[in-house]
DRENDO-1510 file (C-alpha; in Angstrom, 1 decimal, always signed):
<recs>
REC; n; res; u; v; w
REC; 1; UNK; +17.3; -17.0; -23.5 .
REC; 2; UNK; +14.7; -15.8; -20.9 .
REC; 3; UNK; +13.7; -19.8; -20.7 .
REC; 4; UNK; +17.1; -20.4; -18.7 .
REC; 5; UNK; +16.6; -17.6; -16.4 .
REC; 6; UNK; +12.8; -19.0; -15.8 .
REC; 7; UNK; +14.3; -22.2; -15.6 .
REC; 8; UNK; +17.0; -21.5; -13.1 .
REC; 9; UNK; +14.6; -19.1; -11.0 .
REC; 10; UNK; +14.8; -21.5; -7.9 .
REC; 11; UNK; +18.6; -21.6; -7.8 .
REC; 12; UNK; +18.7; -17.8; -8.6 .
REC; 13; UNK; +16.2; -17.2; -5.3 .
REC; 14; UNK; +18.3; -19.1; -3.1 .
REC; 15; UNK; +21.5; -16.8; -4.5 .
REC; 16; UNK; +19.8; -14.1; -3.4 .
REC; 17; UNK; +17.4; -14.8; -0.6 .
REC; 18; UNK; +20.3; -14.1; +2.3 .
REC; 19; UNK; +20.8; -10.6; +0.6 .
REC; 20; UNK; +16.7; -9.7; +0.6 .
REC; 21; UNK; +16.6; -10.6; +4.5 .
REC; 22; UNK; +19.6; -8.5; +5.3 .
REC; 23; UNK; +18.0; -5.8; +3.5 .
REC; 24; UNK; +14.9; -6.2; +4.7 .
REC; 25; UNK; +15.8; -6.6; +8.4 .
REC; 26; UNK; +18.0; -2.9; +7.9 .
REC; 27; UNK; +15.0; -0.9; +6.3 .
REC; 28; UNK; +12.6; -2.7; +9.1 .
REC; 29; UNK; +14.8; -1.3; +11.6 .
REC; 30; UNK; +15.7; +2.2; +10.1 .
REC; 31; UNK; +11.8; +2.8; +9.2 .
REC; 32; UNK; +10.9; +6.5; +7.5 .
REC; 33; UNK; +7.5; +8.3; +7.5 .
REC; 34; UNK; +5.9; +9.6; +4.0 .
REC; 35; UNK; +8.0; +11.8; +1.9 .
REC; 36; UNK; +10.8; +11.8; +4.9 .
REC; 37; UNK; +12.2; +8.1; +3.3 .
REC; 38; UNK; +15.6; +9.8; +2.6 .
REC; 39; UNK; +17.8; +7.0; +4.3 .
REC; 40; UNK; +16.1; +4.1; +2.5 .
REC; 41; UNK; +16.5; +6.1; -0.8 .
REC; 42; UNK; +20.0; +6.4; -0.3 .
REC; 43; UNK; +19.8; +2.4; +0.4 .
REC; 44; UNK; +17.7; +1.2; -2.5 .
REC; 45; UNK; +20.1; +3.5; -5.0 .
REC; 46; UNK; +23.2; +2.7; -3.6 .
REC; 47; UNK; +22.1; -1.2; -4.3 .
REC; 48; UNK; +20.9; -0.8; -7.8 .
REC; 49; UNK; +23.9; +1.3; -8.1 .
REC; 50; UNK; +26.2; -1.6; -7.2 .
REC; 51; UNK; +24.0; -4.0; -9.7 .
REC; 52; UNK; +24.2; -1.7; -13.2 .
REC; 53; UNK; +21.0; -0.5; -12.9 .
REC; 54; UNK; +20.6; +2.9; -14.7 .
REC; 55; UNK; +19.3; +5.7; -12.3 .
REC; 56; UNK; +16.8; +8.6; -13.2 .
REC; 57; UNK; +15.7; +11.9; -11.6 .
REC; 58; UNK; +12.6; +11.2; -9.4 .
REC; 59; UNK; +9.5; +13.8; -9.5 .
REC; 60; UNK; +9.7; +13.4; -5.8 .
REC; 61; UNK; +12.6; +14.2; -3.0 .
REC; 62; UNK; +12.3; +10.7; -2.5 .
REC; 63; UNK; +12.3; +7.5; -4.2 .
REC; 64; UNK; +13.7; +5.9; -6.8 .
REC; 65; UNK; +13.9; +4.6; -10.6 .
REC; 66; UNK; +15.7; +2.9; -12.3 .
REC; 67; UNK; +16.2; +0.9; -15.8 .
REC; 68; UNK; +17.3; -2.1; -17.7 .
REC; 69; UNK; +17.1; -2.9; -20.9 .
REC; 70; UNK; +17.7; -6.6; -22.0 .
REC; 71; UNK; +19.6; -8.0; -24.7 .
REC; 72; UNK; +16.6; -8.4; -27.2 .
REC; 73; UNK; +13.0; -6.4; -27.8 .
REC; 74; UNK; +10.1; -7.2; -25.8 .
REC; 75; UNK; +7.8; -5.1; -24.1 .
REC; 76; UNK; +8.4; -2.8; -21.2 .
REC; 77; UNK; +7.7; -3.8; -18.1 .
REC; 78; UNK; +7.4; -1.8; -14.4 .
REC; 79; UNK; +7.6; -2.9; -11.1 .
REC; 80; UNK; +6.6; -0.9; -8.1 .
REC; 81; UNK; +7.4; -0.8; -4.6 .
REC; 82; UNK; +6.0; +0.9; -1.4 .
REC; 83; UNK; +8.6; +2.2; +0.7 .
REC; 84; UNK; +7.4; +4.2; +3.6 .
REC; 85; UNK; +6.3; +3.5; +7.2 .
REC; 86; UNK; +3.9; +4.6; +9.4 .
REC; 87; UNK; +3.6; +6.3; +12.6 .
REC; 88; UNK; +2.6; +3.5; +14.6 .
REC; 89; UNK; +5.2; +2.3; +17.9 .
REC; 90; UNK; +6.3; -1.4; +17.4 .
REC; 91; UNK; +5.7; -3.4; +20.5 .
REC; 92; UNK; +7.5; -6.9; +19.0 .
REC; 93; UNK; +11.1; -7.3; +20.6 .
REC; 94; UNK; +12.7; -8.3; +17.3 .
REC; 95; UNK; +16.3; -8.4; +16.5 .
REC; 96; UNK; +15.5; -6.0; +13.8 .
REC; 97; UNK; +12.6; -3.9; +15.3 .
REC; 98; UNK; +11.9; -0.1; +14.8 .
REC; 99; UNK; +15.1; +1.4; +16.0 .
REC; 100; UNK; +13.0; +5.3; +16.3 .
REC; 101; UNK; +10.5; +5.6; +18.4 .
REC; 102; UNK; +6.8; +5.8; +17.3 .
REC; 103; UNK; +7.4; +5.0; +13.3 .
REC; 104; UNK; +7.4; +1.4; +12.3 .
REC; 105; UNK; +6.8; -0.7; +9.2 .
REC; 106; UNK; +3.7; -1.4; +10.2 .
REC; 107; UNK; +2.3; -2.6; +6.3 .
REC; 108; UNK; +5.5; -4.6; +5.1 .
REC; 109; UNK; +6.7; -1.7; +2.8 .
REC; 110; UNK; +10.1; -3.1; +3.9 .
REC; 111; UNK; +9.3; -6.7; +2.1 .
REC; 112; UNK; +8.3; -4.8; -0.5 .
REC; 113; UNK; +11.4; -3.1; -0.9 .
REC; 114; UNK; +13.4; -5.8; -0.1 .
REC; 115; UNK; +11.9; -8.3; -2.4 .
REC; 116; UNK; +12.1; -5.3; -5.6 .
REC; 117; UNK; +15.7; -5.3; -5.0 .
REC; 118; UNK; +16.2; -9.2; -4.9 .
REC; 119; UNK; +14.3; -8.6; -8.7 .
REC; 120; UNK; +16.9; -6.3; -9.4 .
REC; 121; UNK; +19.4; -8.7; -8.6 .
REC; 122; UNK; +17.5; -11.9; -10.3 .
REC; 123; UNK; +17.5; -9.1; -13.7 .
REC; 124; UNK; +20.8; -8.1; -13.5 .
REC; 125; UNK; +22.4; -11.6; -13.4 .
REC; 126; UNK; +20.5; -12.4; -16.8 .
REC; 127; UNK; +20.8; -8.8; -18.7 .
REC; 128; UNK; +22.8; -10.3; -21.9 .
REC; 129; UNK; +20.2; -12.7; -22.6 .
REC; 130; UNK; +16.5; -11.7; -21.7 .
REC; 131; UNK; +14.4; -9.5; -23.7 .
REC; 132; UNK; +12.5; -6.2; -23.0 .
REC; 133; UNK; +12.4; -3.2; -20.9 .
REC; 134; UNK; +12.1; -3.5; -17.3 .
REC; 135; UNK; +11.6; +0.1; -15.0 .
REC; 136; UNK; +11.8; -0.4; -11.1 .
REC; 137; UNK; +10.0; +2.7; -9.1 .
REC; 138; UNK; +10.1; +2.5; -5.5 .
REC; 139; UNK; +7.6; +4.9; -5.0 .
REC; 140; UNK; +7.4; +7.0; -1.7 .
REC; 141; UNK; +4.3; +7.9; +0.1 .
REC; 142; UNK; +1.3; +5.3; -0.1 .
REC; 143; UNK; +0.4; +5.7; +3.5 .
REC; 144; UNK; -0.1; +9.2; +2.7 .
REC; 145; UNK; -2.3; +8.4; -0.6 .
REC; 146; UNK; -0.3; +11.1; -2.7 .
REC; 147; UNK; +3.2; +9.4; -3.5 .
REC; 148; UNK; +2.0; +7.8; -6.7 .
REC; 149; UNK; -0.1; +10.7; -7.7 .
REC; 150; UNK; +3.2; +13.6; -7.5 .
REC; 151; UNK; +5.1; +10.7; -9.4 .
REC; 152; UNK; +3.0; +10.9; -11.9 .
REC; 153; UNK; +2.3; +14.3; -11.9 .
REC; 154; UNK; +6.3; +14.9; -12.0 .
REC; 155; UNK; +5.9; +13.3; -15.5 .
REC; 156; UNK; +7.2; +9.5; -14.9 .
REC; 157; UNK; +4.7; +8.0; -17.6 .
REC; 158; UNK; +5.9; +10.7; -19.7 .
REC; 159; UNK; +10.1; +10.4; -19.2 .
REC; 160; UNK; +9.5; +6.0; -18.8 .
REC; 161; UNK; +6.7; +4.9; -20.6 .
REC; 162; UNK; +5.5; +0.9; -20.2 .
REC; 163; UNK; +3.3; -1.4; -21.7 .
REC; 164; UNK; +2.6; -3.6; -18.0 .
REC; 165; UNK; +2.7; -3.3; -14.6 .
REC; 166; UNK; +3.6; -5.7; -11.7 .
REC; 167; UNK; +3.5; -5.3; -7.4 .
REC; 168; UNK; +2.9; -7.3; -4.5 .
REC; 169; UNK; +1.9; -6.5; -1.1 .
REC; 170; UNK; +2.7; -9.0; +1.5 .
REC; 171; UNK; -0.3; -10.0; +4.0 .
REC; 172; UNK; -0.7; -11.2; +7.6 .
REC; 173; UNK; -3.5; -12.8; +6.9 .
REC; 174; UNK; -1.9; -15.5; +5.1 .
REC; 175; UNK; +0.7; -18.1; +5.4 .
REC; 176; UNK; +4.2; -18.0; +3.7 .
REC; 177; UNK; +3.3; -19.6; -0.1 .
REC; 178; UNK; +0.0; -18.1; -0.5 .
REC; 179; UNK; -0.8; -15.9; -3.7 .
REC; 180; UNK; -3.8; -14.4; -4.0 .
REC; 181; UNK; -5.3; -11.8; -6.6 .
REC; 182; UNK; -8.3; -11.3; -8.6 .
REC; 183; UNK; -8.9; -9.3; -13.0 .
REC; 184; UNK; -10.6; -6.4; -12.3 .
REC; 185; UNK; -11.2; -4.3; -9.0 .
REC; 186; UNK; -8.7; -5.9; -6.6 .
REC; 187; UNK; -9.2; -3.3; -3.5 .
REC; 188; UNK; -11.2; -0.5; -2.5 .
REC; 189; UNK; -10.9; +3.7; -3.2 .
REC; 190; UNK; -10.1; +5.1; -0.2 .
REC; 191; UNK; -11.1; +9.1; +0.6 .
REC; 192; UNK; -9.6; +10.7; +3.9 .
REC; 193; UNK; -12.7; +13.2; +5.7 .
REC; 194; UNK; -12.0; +15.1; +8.0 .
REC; 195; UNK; -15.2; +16.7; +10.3 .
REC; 196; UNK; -14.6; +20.0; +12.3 .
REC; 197; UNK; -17.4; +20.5; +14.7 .
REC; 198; UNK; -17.8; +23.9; +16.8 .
REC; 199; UNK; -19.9; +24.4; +19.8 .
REC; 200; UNK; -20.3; +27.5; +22.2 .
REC; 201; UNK; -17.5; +25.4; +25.2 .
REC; 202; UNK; -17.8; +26.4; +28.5 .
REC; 203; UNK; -16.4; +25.4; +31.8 .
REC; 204; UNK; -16.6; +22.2; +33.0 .
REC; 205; UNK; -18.1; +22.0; +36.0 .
REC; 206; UNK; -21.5; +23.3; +34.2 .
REC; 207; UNK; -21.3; +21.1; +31.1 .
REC; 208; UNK; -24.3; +20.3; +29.1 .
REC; 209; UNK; -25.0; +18.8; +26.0 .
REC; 210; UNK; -26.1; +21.6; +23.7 .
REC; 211; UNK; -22.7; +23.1; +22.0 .
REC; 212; UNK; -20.5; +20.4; +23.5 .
REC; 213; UNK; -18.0; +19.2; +20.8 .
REC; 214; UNK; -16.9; +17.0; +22.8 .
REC; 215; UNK; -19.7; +14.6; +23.3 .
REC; 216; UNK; -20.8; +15.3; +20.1 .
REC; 217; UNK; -18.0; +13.8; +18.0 .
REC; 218; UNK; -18.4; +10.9; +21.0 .
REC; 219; UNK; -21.2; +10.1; +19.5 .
REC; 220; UNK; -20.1; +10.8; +15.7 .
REC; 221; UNK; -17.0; +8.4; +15.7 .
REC; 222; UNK; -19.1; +4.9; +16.8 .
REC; 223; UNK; -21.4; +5.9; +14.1 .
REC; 224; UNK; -19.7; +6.0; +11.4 .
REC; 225; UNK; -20.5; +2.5; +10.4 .
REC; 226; UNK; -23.7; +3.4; +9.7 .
REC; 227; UNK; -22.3; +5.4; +6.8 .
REC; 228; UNK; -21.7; +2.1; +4.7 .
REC; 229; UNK; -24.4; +0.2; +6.4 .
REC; 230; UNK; -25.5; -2.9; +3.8 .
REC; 231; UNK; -23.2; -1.7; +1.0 .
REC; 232; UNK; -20.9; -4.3; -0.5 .
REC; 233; UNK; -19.1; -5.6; -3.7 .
REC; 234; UNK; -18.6; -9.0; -4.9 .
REC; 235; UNK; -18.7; -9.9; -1.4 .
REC; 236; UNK; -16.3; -7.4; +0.0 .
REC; 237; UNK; -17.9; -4.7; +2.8 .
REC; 238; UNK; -17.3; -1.1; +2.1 .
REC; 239; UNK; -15.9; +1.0; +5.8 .
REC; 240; UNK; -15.7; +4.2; +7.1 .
REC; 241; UNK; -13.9; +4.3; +10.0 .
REC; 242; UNK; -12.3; +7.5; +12.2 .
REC; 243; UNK; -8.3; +7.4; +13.0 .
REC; 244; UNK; -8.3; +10.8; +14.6 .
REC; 245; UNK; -10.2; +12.4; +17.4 .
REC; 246; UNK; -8.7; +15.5; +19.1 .
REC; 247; UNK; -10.8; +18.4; +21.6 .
REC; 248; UNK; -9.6; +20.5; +24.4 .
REC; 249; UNK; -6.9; +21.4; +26.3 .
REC; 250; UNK; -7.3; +21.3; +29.3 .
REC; 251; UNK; -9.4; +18.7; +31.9 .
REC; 252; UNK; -11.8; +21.7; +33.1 .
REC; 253; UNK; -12.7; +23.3; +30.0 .
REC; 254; UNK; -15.2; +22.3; +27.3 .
REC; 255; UNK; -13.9; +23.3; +24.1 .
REC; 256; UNK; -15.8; +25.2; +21.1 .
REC; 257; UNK; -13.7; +23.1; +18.5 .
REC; 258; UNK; -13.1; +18.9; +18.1 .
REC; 259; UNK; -12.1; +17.3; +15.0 .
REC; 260; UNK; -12.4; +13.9; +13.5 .
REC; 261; UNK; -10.0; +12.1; +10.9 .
REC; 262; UNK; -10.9; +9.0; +8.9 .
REC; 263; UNK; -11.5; +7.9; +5.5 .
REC; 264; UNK; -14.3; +6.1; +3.6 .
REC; 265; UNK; -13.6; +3.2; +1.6 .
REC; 266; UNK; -16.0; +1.9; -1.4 .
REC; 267; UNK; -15.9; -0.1; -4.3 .
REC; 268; UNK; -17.9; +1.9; -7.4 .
REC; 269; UNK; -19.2; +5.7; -8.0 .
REC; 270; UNK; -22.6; +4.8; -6.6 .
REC; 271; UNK; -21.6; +3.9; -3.3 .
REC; 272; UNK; -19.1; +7.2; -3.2 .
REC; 273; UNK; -22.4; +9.1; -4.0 .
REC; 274; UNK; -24.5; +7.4; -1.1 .
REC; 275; UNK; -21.7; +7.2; +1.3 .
REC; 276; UNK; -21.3; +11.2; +0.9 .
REC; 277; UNK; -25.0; +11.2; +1.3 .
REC; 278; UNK; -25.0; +9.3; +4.2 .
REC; 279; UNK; -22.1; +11.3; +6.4 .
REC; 280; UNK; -24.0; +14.4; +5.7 .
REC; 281; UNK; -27.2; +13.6; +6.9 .
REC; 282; UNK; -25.0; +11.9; +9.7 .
REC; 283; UNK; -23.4; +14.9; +10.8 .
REC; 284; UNK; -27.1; +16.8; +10.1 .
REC; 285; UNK; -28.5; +14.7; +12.9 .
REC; 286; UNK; -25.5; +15.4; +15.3 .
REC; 287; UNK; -25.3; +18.4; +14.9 .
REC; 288; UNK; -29.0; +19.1; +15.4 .
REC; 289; UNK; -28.5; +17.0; +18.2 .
REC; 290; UNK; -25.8; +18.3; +19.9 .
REC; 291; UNK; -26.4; +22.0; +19.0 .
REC; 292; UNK; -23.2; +22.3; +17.3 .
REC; 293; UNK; -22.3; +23.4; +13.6 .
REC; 294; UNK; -20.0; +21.4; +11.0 .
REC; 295; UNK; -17.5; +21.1; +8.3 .
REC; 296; UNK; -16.6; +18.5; +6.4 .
REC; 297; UNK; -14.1; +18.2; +3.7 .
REC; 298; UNK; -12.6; +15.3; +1.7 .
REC; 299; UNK; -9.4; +15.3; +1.2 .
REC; 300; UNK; -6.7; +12.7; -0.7 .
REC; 301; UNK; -8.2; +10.1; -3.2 .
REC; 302; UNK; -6.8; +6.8; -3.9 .
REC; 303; UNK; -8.8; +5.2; -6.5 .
REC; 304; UNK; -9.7; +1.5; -6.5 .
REC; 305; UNK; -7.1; -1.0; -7.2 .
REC; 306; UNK; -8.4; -2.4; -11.1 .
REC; 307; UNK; -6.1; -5.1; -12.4 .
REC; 308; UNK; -5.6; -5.7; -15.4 .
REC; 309; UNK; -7.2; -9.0; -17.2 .
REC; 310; UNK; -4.3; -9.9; -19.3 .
REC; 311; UNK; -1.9; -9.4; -16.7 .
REC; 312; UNK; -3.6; -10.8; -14.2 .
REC; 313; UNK; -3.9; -14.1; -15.9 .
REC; 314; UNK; +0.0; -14.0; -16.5 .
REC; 315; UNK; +0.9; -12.8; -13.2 .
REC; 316; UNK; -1.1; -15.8; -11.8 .
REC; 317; UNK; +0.4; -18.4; -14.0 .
REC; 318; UNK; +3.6; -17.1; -12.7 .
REC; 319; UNK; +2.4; -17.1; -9.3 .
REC; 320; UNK; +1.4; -21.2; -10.1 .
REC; 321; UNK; +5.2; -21.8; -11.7 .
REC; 322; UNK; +6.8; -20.6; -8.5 .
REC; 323; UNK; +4.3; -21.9; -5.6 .
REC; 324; UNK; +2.3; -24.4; -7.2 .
REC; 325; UNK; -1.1; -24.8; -8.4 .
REC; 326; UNK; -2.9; -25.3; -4.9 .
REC; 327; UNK; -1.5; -22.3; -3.4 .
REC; 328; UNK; -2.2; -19.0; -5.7 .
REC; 329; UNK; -6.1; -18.2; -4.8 .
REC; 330; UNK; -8.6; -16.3; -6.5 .
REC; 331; UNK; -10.1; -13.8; -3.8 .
REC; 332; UNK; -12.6; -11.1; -3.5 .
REC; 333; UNK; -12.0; -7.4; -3.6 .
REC; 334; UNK; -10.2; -6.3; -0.3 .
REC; 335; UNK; -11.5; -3.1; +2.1 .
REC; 336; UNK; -7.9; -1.8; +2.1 .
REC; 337; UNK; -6.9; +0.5; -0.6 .
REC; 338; UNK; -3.4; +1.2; -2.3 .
REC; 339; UNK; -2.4; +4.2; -4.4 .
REC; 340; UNK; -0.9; +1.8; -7.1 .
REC; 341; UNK; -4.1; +2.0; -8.6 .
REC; 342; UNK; -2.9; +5.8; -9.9 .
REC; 343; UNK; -0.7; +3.5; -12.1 .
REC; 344; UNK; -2.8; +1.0; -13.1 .
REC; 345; UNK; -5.1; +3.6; -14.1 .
REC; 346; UNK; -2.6; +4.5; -16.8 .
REC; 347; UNK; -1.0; +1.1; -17.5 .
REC; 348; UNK; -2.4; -2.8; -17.9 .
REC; 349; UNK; -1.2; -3.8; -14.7 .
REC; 350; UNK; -1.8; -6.5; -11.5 .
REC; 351; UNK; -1.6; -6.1; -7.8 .
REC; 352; UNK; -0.7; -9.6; -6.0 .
REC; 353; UNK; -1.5; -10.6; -2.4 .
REC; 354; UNK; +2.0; -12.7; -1.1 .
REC; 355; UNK; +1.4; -14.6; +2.6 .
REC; 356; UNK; +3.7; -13.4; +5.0 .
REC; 357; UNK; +1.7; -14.7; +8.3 .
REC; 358; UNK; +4.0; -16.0; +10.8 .
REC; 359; UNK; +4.0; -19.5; +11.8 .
REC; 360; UNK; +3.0; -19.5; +15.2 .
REC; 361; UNK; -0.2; -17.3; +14.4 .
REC; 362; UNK; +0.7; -14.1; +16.3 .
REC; 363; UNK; +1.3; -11.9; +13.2 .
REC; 364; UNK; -1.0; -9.0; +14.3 .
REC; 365; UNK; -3.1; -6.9; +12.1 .
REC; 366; UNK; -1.4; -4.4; +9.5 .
REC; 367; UNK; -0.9; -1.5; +11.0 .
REC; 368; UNK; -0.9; -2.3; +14.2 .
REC; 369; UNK; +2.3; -2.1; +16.9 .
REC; 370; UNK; +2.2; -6.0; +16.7 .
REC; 371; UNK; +2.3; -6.1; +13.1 .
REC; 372; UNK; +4.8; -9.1; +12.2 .
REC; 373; UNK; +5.7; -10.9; +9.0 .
REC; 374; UNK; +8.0; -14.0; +8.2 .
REC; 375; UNK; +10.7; -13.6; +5.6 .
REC; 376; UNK; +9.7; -16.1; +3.6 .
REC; 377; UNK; +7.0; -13.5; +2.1 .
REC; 378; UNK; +10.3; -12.3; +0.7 .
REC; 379; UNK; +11.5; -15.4; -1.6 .
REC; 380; UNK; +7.8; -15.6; -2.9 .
REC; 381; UNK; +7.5; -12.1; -3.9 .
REC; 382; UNK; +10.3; -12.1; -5.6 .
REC; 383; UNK; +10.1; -15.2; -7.3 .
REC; 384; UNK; +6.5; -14.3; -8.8 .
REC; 385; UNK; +7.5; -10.4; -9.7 .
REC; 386; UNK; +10.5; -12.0; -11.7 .
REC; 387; UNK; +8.7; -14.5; -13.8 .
REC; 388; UNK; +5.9; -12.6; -14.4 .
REC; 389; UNK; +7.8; -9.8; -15.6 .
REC; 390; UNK; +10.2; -11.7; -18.2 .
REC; 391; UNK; +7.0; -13.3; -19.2 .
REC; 392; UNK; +5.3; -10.1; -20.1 .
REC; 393; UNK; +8.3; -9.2; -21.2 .
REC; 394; UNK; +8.5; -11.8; -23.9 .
REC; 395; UNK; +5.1; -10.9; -25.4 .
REC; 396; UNK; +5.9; -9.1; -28.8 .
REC; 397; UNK; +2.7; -10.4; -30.7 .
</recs>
């Protein structure tokens, strides 16, 4: 019965917890950018290989699913994991840090990972007596926005359909036994921009401000705030923020071209339609300004994070069962954005924040080259994944 396996969930973590460091610690160290995550495929199949999991085709070069099918009906349940890395240079000197220069798991993907495959263990061990459906996909590509989008595109809801979804992202900004999530929007859409600007250049020595690229996007990129300026959602800020500046090439030569790279983050459809308004007339005033012309484009879409009710209020009680009632926290909507909302836009399903600050309170920021979290975020994410999925599994009403 799926009550044992519920029941025996805090020996069944400590059977596995050694494994889901190891793991962990390996991808950590062997990190892959977007759609380039060939070695950790390899790892995450060869694993679910070794456990009896049954592998499937991927729409994508990379990533993986897989299936198990318990020993009685229940509902069909998917669990997602994150799996790529960013290119960001880790600065922490850890046993396990970035082994290739200038990529690192600068999110936690590699928790994510990790903690999936410790679910795929925690499954396995209980196949001939809990009910349902369960699909892993260790998706490739959220730092890019578009992994979850070619998945689906490539037909995944079509060859594995579900009834639920489930996934965690572990957070620095919380200690180790913190779980936090929220029904409905859960984090922000998030649109990359990208601004050309062009200018007449000239050399250097004469340099003035009318056609100068350079100071104009200068003054473009520390006014970008300005763009979401008072606009907010249930108490989270939206942000538009540049991650990209580039002009010139050379020290004496102004040039005619300079590009900026961000994204915009908001909460509904009315704040995508005034943040759009906003840039423009932004970049108006510049290049007015300036005496330059512009272009701006928008470019990959990652819709807001919506959880599901139902799931949500499952997933927590989980979440309760495995940390306690003090710990799991209801939370506003977060300013970060995660392309998991492309399947929760197509399935009931609930994104869970899992502590993973270290405890001497130097965990750094995500995405950032001292970006750091303890593996006891692993242990927790797995623990809530698990019983929330054979509980959703369960439901047959």
């Amino acid at each position: 019965m799926t009550t044992s396996a519920l029941n025996n969930l805090p020996q069944l973590l400590d059977a596995v917890n050694d494994d889901m460091v190891n793991r962990r610690h390996d991808l950590h160290a062997h990190p892959e950018l977007s759609f380039q995550e060939f070695r950790t495929t390899e790892v995450v199949t060869q694993r679910l290989r070794e456990l009896g999991w049954e592998l499937f085709t991927t729409p994508t070069p990379t990533g993986a699913i897989a299936k198990l099918r318990g020993a009685r009906p229940g509902q069909r349940v998917m669990l997602r994991a994150d799996i790529d890395a960013l290119p960001v240079h880790e600065e922490r000197d850890l046993p396990y840090r970035s082994r290739y220069d200038g990529v690192m798991h600068a999110c936690g993907h590699d928790v994510h990972t990790a903690a999936l495959l410790g679910v795929a263990d925690l499954l396995a061990r209980y196949r001939d007596q809990i009910a349902g459906e369960y699909t892993l996909v260790f998706q490739p590509a959220e730092e890019g926005l578009g992994g979850a989008r070619a998945m689906i595109e490539g037909g995944i809801f079509d060859e594995h359909p579900v009834d639920y979804g489930l996934g965690v992202h572990v957070t620095s900004l919380a200690p180790v036994g913190v779980v936090a999530t929220r029904p409905g929007v859960m984090m922000s859409e998030a649109c990359a921009i990208t601004v050309t600007l062009r200018g007449a250049g000239g050399h250097g020595a004469m340099a003035v401000a009318d056609g100068n690229v350079v100071l104009a996007v200068s003054a473009l990129a520390p006014r970008l705030g300005e763009v979401v300026d008072g606009l907010t959602f249930e108490g989270a800020n939206c942000a538009c923020s540049a991650g990209v500046l580039s002009a010139g090439t050379a020290n004496n030569v102004v040039p005619r071209q300079a590009l900026l790279r961000g994204t915009i983050r908001t909460f509904t459809d009315e704040q995508v339609d005034e943040t759009r308004s906003r840039l423009s007339a932004l970049l108006d005033e510049i290049a007015q300004r300036f005496a330059v012309t512009y272009e701006l484009s928008f470019g990959e879409v990652a819709p807001a994070v919506r959880n599901d009710p139902f799931v949500t209020e499952v997933a927590m009680a989980s979440a309760r069962a495995v940390v306690g009632d003090a710990s799991v926290l209801t939370v506003p909507p977060a300013s970060p954005s995660d392309d998991v909302s492309e399947f929760w836009r197509r399935v009931p399903g609930c994104y869970l924040f899992v502590g993973g600050a270290g405890s001497d309170g130097t965990s750094g920021m995500h995405h950032s080259p001292d970006f750091f979290v303890d593996d006891g975020a692993l242990r927790v994410a797995a623990g809530v994944l698990t019983h929330a999925a054979l509980t959703l599994a369960e439901d047959v009403a």
